[in-house]
C-alpha positions in Angstrom: -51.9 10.0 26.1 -50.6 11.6 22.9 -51.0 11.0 19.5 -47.3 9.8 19.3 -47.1 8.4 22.6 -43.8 9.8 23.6 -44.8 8.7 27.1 -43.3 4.9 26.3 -39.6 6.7 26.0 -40.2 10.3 27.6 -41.2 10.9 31.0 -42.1 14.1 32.7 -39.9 14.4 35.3 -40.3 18.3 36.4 -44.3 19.6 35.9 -44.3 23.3 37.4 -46.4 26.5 35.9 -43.1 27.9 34.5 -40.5 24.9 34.7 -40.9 21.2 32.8 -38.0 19.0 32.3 -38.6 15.2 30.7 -36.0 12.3 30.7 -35.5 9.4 28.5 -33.8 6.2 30.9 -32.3 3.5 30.7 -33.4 -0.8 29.6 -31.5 -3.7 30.3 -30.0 -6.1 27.6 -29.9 -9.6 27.1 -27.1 -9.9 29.1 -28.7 -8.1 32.1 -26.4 -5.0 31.1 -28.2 -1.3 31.5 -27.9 1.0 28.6 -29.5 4.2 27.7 -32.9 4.1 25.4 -31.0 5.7 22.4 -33.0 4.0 19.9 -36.3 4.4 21.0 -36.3 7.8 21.7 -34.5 8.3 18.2 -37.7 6.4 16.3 -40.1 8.1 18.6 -38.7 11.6 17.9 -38.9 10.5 13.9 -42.6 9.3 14.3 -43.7 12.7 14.4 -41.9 13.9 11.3 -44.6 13.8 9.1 -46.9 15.8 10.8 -44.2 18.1 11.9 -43.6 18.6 7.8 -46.8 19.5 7.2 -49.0 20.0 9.7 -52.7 19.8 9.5 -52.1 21.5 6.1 -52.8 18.2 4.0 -55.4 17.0 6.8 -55.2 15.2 9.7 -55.3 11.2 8.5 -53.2 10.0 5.8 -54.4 7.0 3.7 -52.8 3.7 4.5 -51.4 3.1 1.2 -49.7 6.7 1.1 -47.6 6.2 4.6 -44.8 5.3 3.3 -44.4 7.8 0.3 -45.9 10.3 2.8 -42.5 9.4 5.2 -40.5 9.8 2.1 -41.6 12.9 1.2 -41.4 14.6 4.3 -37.9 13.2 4.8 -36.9 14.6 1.4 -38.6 18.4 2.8 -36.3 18.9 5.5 -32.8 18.1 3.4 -34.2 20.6 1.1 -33.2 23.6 3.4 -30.0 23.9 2.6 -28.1 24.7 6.2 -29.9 21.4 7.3 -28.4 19.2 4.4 -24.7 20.7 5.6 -25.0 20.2 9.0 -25.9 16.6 7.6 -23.2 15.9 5.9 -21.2 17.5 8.8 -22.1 15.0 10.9 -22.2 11.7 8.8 -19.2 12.8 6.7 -17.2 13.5 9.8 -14.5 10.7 11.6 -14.6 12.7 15.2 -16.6 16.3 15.7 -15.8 17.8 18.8 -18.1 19.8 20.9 -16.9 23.1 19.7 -17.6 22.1 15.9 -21.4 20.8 16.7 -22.5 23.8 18.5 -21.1 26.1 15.6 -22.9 24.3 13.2 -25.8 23.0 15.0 -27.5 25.0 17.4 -30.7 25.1 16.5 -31.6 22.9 13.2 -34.8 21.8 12.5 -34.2 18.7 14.8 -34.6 20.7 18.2 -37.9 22.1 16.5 -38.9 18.2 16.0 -38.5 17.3 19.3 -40.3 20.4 20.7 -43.2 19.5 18.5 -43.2 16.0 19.8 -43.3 17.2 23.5 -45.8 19.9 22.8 -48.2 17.4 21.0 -48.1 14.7 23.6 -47.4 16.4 27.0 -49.7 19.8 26.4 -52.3 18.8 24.2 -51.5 21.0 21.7 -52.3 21.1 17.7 -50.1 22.4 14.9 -51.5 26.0 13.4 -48.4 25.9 10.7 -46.1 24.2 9.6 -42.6 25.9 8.5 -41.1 23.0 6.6 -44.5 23.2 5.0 -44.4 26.8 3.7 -40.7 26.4 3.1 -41.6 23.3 0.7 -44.5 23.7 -0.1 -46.0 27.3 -0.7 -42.2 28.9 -1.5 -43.4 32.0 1.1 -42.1 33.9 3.9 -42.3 31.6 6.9 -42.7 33.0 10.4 -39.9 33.6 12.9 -41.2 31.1 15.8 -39.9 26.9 15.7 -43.5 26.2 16.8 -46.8 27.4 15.9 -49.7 25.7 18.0 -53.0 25.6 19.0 -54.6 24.3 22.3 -58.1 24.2 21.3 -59.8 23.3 24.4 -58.2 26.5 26.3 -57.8 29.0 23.4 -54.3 29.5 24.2 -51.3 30.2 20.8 -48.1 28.5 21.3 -45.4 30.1 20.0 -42.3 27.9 21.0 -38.6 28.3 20.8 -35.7 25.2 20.4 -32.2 25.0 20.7 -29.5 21.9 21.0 -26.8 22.3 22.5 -24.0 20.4 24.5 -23.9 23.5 27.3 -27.6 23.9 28.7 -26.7 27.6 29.5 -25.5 28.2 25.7 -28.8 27.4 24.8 -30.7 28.8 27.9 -28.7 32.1 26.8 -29.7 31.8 23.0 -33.3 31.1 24.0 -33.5 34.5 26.3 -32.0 35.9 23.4 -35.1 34.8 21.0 -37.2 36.0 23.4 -35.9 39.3 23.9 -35.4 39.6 19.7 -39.3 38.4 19.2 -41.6 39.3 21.9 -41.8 43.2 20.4 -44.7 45.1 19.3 -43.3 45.5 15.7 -42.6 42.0 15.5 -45.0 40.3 16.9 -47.4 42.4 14.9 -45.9 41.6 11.6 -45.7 38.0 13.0 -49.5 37.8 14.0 -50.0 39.0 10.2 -47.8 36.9 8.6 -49.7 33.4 10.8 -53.6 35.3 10.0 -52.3 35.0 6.7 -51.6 31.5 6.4 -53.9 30.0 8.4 -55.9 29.5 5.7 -53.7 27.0 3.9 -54.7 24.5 6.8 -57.7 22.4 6.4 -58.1 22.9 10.6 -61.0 25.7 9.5 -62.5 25.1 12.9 -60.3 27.2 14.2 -59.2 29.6 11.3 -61.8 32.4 11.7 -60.9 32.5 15.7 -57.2 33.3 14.9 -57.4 35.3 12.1 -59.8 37.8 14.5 -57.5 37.3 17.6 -54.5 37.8 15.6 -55.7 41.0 13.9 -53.6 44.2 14.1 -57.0 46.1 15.6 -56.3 44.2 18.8 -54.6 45.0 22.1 -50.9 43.8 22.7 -51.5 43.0 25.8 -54.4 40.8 25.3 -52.6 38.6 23.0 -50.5 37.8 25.0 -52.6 37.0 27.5 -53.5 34.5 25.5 -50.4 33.2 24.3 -47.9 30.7 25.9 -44.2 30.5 25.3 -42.4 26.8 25.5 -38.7 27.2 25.3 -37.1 23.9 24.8 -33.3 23.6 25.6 -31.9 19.9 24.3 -28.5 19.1 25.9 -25.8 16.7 27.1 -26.1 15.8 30.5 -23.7 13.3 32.7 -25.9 12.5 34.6 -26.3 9.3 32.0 -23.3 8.8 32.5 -22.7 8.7 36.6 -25.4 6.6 36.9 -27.3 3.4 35.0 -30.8 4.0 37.1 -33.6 6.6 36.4 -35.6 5.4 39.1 -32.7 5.7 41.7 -32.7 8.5 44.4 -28.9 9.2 43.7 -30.3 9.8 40.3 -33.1 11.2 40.9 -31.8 14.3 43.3 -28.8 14.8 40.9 -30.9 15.5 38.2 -33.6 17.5 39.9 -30.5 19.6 41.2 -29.3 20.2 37.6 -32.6 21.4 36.7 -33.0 23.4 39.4 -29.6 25.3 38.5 -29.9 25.8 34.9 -33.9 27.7 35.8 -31.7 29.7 38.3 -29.6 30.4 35.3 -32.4 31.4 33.5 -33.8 33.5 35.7 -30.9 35.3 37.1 -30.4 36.4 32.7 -34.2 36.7 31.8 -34.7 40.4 32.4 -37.3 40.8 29.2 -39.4 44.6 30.0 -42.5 42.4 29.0 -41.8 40.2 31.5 -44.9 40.4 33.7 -46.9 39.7 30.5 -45.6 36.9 29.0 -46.1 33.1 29.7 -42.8 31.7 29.6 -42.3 28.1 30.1 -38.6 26.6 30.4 -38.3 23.4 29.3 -35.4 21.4 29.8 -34.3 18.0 27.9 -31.4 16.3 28.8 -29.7 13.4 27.3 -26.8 11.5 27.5 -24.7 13.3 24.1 -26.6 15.2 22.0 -23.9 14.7 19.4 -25.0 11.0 19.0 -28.6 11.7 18.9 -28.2 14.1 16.2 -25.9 11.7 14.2 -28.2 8.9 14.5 -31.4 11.1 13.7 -29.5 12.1 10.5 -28.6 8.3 9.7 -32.4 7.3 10.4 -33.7 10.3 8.4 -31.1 9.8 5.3 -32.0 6.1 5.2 -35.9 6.7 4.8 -35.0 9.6 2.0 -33.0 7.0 0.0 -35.7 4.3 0.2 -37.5 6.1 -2.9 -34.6 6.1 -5.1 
């Protein structure tokens, strides 16, 4: 179990080496009526924002009397970045946006790195290194290129992750080969691996500092690295199957879904044709949901709401 227990809204529906796909489903209302979890997966998604602001950077416990303030704070962070406060007021601002206007405007967005935070915490066991919105807040420096920086501890392993949202899954699959193909180069990665050894020490995790800072070092081998390093790609997207049918649990459900998934890794792997391929640890993760559009909008009306609570 997680810190944030995503586990009470997300489920693992898809666990393979190279392949994970997750699911929120559906309740029943009062009535007896079944509708999709919306709302809980929205407030779950938002429980992680403060440690997705800013990491271990501050510590890892924050006093009871500060939570709220704390909430507040990191709320106010994120609109700071100016792209994210448009795509904001895109959103809330706007009677009807279609498809083609969301994807322009959002396809990435510090949302889908939220989410892939969330999923890496509670379903890999993994612990933030940095924290972007932290440096971008906080320090004023140079952030690094990757939506996720982690840890796992236990198994010495660097998680270097990659988010997108989109309403076409093979949009995003396509953007996230892209990243791949634009990051996972000598030059970069090396200037990368700099840039994290450098700020590593900005976190209070010091446990692990010294080990990172010497495995991230420019005297090492490439090739060891990323031996070491694992490579979620998360891919958020609108999926009909909410839509066709009202039962997770249902084998109808059930093999239409595990057949979408199964088509969009095709996808990926019929387009992933990285040289490094052999080398690196890529892991496709897949999250659909019933309109991504109306996730976003009410992730934006949560978020705005906690930002104004301060005045």
């Amino acid at each position: 179990m997680g810190p944030f227990k995503a586990h009470e809204v997300i489920e693992e529906r898809v666990n393979e080496l190279d392949l994970r796909s997750y699911l929120v489903g559906f309740d029943i209302n009062d009535s007896g009526v079944s509708f999709y979890r919306l709302d809980p997966l929205v407030m779950k998604i938002l429980s992680a924002l403060h440690e997705f602001a800013y990491g271990f950077h501050e510590g890892t416990n924050t006093d009871n009397t500060e939570t709220l303030s704390k909430l507040i704070e990191a709320s106010r962070s994120i609109y700071k970045i100016d792209e994210y406060q448009k795509v904001k007021d895109l959103y809330l601002n706007s009677g009807s946006l279609t498809d083609a206007v969301a994807d322009k405007y959002l396809r990435r967005g510090e949302f889908g790195e939220l989410i892939l935070h969330l999923i890496l915490r509670d379903f890999h066991n993994t612990v933030p290194l940095l924290s972007k919105i932290y440096f971008k807040d906080s320090v004023g420096h140079t952030v690094h290129g990757f939506d996720a920086v982690h840890i796992d501890p236990v198994n010495k392993t660097l998680w270097l992750g990659e988010s997108k949202l989109y309403i076409d899954p093979r949009k995003g699959i396509n953007e996230l080969i892209k990243d791949v193909d634009e990051h996972f180069k000598s030059d970069y990665l090396n200037s990368e691996f700099n840039l994290i050894s450098k700020k590593i020490r900005h976190t209070q995790n010091t446990s692990e500092q010294e080990y990172w800072i010497n495995t991230l070092s420019s005297g090492g081998k490439l090739s060891e690295k990323l031996h070491k390093i694992n490579i979620p790609l998360l891919c958020t997207y609108t999926c009909d199957a909410f839509e066709k049918f009202d039962d997770e649990t249902s084998n109808e459900f059930s093999e239409y879904y595990r057949n979408k998934i199964l088509m969009l890794k095709k996808h990926f792997d019929d387009n992933y044709t990285h040289p490094l391929k052999s080398h690196l640890n890529i892991i496709l993760m897949l999250f659909p949901v019933s309109n991504k559009i109306e996730l976003v909008k009410k992730l934006h009306q949560k978020l705005s709401l906690i930002q104004q609570i301060g005045g």
